[in-house]
C-alpha positions in Angstrom: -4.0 53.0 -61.4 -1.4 51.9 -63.7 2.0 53.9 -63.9 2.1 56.2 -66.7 5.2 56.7 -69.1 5.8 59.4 -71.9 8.1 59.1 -75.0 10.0 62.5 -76.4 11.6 61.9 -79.4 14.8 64.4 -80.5 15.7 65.0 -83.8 18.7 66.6 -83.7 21.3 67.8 -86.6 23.9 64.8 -86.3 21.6 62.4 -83.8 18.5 61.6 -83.1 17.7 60.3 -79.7 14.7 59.3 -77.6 13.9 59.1 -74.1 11.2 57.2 -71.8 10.0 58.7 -68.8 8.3 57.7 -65.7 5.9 59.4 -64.0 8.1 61.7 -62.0 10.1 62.3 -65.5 12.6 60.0 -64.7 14.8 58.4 -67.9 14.0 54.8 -67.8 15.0 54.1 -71.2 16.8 56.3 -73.7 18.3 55.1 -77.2 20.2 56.8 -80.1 21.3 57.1 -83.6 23.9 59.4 -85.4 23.0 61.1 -88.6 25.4 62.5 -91.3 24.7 65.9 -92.4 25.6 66.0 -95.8 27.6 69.0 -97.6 27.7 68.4 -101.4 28.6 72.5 -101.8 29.8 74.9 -100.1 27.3 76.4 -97.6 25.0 74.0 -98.6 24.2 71.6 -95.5 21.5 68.2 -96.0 20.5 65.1 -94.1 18.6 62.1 -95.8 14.7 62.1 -94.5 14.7 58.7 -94.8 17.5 58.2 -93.1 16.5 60.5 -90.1 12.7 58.2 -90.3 15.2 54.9 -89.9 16.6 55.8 -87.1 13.3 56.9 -85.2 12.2 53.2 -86.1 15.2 51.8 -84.6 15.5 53.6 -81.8 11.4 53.4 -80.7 12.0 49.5 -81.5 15.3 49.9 -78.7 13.1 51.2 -76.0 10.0 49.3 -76.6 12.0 46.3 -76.2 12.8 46.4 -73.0 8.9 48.7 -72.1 6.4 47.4 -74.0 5.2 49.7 -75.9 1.6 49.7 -74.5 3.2 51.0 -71.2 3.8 54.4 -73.0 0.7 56.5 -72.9 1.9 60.0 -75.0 4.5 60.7 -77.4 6.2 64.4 -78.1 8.4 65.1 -80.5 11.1 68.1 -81.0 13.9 68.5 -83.7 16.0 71.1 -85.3 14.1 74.1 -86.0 13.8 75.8 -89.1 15.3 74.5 -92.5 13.1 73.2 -95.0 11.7 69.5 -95.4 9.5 68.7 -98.7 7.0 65.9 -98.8 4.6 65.0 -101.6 0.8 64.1 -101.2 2.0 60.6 -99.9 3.9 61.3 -97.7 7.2 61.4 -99.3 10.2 63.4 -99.2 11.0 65.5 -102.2 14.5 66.0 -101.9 17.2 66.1 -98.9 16.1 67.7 -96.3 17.6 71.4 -96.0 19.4 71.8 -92.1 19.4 75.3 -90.1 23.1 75.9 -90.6 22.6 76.1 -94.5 23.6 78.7 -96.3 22.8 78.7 -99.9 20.4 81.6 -99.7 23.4 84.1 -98.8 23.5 85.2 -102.2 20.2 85.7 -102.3 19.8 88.0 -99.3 22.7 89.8 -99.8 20.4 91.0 -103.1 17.7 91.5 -101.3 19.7 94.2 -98.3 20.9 95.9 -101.4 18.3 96.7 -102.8 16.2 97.1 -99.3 18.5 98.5 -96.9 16.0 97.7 -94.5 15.0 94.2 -95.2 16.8 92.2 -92.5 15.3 94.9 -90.0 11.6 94.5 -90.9 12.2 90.6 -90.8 13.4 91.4 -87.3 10.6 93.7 -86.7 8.1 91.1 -86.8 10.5 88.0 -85.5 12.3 88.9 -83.0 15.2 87.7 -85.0 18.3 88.4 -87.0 17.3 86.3 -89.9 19.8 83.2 -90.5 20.1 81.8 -94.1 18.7 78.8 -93.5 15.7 79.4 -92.1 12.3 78.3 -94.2 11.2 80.7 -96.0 14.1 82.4 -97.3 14.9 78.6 -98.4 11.1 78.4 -99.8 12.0 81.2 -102.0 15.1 79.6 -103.0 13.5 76.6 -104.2 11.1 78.0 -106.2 13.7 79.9 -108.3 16.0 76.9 -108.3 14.0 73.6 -108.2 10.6 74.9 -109.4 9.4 71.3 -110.7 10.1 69.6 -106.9 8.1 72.8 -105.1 5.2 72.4 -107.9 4.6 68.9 -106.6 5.2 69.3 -102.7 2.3 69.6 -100.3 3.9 70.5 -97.3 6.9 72.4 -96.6 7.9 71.7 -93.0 10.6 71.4 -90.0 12.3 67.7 -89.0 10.1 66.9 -86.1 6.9 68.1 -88.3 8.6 65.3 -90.9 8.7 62.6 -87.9 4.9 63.4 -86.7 3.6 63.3 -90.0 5.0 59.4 -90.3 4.0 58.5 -87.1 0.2 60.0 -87.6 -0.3 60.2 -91.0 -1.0 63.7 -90.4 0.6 66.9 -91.7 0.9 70.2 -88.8 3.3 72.3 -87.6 3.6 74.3 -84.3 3.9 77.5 -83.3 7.2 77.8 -82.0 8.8 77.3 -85.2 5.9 79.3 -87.4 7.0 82.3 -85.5 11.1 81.9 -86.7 10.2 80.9 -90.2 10.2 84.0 -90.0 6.4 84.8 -88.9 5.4 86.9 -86.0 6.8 86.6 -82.6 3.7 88.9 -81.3 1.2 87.2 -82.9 2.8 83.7 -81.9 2.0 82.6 -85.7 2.7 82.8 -89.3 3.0 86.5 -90.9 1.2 87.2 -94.3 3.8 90.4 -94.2 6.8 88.1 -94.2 5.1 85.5 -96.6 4.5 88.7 -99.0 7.6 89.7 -98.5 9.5 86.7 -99.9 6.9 86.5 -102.5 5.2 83.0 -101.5 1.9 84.4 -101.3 0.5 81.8 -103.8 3.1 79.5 -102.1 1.1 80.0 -98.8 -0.7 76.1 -98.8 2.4 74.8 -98.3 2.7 76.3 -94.7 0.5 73.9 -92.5 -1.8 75.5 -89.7 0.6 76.5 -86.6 -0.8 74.6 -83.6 -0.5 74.4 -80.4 2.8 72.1 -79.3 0.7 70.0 -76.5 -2.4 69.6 -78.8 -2.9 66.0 -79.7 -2.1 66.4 -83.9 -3.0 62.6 -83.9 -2.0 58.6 -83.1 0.3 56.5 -84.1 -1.2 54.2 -87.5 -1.1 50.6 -88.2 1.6 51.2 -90.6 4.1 53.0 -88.2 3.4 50.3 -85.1 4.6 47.8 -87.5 7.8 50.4 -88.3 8.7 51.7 -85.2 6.9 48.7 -82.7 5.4 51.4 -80.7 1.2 50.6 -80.3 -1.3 51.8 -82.9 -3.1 54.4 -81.4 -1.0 55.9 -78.7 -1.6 59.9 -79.0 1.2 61.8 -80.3 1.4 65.6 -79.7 1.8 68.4 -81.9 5.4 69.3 -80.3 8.5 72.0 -80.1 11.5 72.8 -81.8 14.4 72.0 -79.8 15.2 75.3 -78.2 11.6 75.7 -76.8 11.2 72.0 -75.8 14.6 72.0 -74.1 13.7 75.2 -72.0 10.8 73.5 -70.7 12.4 70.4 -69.9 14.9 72.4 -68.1 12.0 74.3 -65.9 12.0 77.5 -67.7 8.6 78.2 -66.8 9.1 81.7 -65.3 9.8 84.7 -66.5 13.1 85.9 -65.7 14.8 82.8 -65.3 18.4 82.8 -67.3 19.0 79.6 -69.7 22.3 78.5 -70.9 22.3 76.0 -73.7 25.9 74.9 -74.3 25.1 72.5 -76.9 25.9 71.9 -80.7 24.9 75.9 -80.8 25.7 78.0 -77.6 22.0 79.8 -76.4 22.1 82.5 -73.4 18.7 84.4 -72.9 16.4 84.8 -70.4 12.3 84.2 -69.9 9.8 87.1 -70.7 6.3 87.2 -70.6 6.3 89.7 -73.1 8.1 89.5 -77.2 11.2 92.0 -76.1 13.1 93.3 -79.3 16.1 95.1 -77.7 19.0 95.5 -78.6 17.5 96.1 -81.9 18.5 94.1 -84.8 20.8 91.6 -82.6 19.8 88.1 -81.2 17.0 85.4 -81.1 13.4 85.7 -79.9 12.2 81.8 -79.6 8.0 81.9 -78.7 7.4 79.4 -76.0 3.9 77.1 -74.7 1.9 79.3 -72.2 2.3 83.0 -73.3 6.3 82.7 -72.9 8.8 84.1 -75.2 12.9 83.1 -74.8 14.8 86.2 -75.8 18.8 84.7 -76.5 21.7 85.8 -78.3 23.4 83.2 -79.8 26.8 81.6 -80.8 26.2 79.4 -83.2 28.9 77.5 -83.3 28.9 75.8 -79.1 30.6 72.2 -78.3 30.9 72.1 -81.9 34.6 73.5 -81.8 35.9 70.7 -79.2 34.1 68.4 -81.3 36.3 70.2 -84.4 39.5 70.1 -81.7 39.1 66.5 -81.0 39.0 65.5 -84.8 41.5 67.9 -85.5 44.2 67.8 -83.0 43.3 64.3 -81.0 43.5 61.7 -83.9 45.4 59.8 -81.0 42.8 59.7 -78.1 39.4 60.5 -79.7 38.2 57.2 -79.2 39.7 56.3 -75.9 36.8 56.0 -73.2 38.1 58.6 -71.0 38.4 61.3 -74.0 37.1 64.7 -72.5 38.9 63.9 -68.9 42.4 64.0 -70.5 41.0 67.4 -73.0 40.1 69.0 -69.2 43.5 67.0 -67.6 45.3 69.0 -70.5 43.3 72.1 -70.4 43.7 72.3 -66.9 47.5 71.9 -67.2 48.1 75.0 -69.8 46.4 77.3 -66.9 43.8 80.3 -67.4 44.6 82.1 -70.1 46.1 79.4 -71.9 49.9 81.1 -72.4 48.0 83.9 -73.8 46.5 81.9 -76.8 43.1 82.6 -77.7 40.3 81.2 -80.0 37.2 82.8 -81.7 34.3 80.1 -81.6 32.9 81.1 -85.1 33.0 77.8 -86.4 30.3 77.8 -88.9 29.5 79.0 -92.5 26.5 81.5 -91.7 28.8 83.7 -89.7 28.0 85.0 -86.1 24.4 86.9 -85.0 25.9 87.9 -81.6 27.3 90.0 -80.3 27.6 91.2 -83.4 26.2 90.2 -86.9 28.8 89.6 -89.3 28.0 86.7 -91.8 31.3 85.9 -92.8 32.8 85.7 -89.5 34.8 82.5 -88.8 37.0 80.5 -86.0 40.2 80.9 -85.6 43.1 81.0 -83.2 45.3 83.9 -82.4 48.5 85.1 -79.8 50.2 81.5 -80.6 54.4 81.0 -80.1 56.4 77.9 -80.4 56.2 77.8 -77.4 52.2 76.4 -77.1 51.3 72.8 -77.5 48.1 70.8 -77.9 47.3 71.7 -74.1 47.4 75.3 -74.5 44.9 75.1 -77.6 42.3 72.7 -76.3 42.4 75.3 -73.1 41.6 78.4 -75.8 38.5 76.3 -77.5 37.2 75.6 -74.3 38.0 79.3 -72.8 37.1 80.4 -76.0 33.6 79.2 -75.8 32.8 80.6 -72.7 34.0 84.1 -73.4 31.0 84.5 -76.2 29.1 83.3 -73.7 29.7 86.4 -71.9 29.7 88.2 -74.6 26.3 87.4 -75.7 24.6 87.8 -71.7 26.7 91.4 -72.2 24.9 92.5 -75.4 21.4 91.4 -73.7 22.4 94.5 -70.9 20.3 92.2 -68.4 20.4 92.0 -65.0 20.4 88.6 -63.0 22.2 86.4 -60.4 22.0 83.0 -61.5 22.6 80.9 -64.9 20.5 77.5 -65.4 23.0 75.7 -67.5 21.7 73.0 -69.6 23.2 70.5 -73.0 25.7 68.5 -73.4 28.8 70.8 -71.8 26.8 71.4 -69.0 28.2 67.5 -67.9 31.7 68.9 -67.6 32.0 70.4 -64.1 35.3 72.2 -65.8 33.0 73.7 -68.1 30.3 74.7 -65.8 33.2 75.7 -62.9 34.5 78.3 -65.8 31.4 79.7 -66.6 30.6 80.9 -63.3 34.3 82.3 -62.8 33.9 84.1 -66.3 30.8 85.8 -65.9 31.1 85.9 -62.5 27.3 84.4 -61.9 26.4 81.6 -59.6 25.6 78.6 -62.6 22.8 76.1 -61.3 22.8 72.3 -63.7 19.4 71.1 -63.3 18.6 67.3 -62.2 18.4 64.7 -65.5 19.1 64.7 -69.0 18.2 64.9 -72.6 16.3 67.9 -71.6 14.7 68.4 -75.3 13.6 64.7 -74.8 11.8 65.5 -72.1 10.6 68.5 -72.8 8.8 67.3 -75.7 7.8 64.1 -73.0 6.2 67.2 -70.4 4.0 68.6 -73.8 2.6 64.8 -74.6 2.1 64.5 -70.7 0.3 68.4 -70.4 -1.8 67.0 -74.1 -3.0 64.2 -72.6 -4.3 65.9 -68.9 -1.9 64.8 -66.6 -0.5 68.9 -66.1 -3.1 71.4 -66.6 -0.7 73.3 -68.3 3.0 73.3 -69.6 4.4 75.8 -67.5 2.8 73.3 -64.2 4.6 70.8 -66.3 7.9 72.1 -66.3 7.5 73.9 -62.8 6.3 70.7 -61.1 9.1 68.4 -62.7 12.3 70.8 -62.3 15.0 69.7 -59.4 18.3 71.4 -59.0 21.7 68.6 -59.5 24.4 71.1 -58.6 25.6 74.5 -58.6 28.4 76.4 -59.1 29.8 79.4 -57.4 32.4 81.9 -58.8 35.6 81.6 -57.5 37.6 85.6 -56.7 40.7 84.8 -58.2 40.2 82.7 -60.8 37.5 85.5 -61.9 40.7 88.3 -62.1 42.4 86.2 -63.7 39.5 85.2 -66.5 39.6 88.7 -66.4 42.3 89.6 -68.2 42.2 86.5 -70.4 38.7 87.8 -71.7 40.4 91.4 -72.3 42.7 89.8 -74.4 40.0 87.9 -75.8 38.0 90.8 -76.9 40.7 92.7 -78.6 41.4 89.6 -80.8 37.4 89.3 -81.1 37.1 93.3 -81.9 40.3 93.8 -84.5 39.3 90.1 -86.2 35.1 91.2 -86.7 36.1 94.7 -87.8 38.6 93.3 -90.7 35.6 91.6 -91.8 34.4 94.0 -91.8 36.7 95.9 -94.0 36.5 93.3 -96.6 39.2 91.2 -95.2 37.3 88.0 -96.0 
């Protein structure tokens, strides 16, 4: 019997990546291509569709290069979730595609809670979620009162990797994980006619496709993609996950109670229930996962984002020197815990914070600074200053649990991964591998096609532990008092916002 290989594809908000795996789930191949998020107002936050389709092409026609293509036996796909992408009965997009961190419907919803104290709370009621603006259908409803002509002639309103599918199989679905944060019903795993009612797109409905399961086969790859992307015609290509849910299960969340960390472009901490879990009210996430799972998080939405901001900000000098993040962690490391007492607040991002507080006009900053600090002292406070709403968001979840599974891009720093243990004062385990969304959308085209009976086997069977991380005593006293510190810049900052102060 021939080796079998499976293809995930990522579409992420500023890259999209893909991955080929072996048998064991091993990368044997991997390629990738950036993609500029666009921001032609403020709030407002795009990517070109076509552009995002290009770089899938390229970056199949990179892998199946050097593995031809009729070695690769499923394909999955996960992306951003949420937003809003608009296609015509051809297959075209309508308009830019809308991103999650958008935030043109602010205006909007701020309407709506003033007239309805209660509306965010029945939208989390039914989620599971604090309601960001740029989720679909509060988007939906914005199109139709602001480009009525483009919604009269879409036929499918839709999520990136829904977008990706539909060109690779000529066939328009969507999934379940993202149906149920649209927002839909996190109980019901599925769309909500309440929530459809509720931003009036009852006779907007059709544009919604059927939520499916993400390892049913949704179709093959056509002539007319082979020739685009050089993959073969006819390989089956699963429905698929949004990002979150496919990177939980490449990670081996496949157990309730297991505690996920994703420090990635947005900064994830929940835990696995087998049960939609709603406390603390009115605060939080509730992502629906494959297999009767549900991934309760609070969030930071802003994660490696703000060293990403530091580097372009204060690094013009080394942010293109090979050896970039060892001399950020040389530095870091050199200004101490606590950095000299300077702090930062890891807001970075336009829709404001849901955890551990909701305040959407919350936004980064530094405070305690003297002459006396330097460039060391504040790249020590962003990367301090991320891992403090870490804890802050595994404190507002009130959960107990001994061990954090730490997974996305800062999980590769061991400085990183080393802090987080001494700040929360957990043991932090880094699974084996990579590109977990990658592969967790490779584990649902492998679980479509039979070779798991299920995804949780999938994800069970394919999880191995790299390294771990123990809390250090001291260093934790001393994190300590740098998090104290941390929280009364945190608490008098949020509660001036509070005030009016922005």
């Amino acid at each position: 019997m021939k080796p079998m290989h499976f293809l995930g594809i990522d579409v992420g908000t500023s890259v999209t990546k893909a991955a080929l795996f072996d048998e064991a789930f091993r990368i044997i191949a991997s390629a990738s291509r950036p993609t500029r998020v666009n921001r032609p107002h403020e709030g407002w936050s795009e990517t070109d569709p076509e552009t995002v389709w290009r770089n899938v092409c390229d970056i199949c026609r990179e892998i199946t290069s050097v593995h031809p293509s009729r070695t690769i036996d499923a394909i999955g796909i996960c992306g951003t979730m949420v937003g809003a992408w608009l296609v015509d009965a051809e297959g075209r997009a309508l308009r830019p595609a809308i991103t999650w961190e958008d935030s043109r419907t602010e205006a909007m919803i701020e309407q709506r809670l003033a007239a309805d104290p209660d509306f965010l709370s029945r939208i989390f009621r039914s989620s599971g979620n604090v309601m960001q603006q740029g989720c679909t259908l509060p988007l939906a409803r914005w199109l139709i009162e602001n480009e009525p002509d483009i919604m009269r002639r879409a036929v499918a309103l839709f999520s990136s990797k829904d977008f990706v599918r539909m060109r690779l199989t000529g066939r328009i679905a969507a999934d379940r994980t993202e149906a149920a944060v649209a927002p839909g019903s996190a109980a019901a795993r599925n769309r909500s006619s309440e929530m459809l009612d509720l931003f009036g797109l009852d006779e907007w409905k059709h544009l919604f496709p059927p939520a499916l399961e993400s390892e049913a086969i949704a179709g093959a790859i056509t002539p007319e993609a082979a020739r685009a992307t050089g993959l073969a015609e006819g390989t089956p290509v699963v429905v698929g996950a949004g990002d979150v849910p496919s990177s939980i299960i490449g990670a081996g969340g496949s157990d309730p109670g297991v505690v996920v960390s994703i420090l990635g472009t947005t900064s994830l901490n929940g835990v696995i229930v087998d049960r939609p879990v709603f406390t603390p009210r009115d605060l939080g996430l509730l992502f629906t996962l494959p297999d009767d799972l549900w991934l309760r998080v609070m969030v930071n939405v802003a994660g490696t984002v703000s060293l990403d901001w530091f580097v372009q900000t204060a690094c013009p000098d080394i942010k293109d020197e090979p050896d970039l993040y060892a001399r950020l962690e040389e530095m870091a490391e050199a200004a101490g815990i606590g950095a000299g007492g300077a702090v930062y607040l890891p807001f970075l991002s336009d829709s404001g914070i849901i955890a551990p507080r909701v305040e959407r006009h919350a936004r980064a900053g530094f405070a305690g600074l003297s002459p006396r600090h330097g460039r060391g002292h504040l790249a020590r406070a962003v990367y301090e200053g991320t891992i403090m709403a870490v804890r802050d968001c595994f404190e507002a979840m009130a959960r107990p649990f001994d061990t954090i599974r730490l997974i996305g891009g800062g999980a590769r720093s061991a400085f990183w991964s080393q802090m987080l243990a001494d700040v929360t004062g957990h043991k932090v385990e880094v699974p084996e591998g990579e590109e977990f969304g990658a592969r967790g959308a490779a584990l649902l085209a492998a679980t479509g096609i039979g070779r798991f009976a299920s995804v949780r086997q999938a994800s069970r069977e394919t999880f191995s532990l790299a390294r771990s991380y123990q809390p250090d005593k001291a260093a934790g006293e001393a994190y300590e008092r740098a998090y104290e510190r941390y929280g009364l810049c945190r608490d008098a900052f949020l509660d001036g916002i509070a005030k009016g102060w922005a």
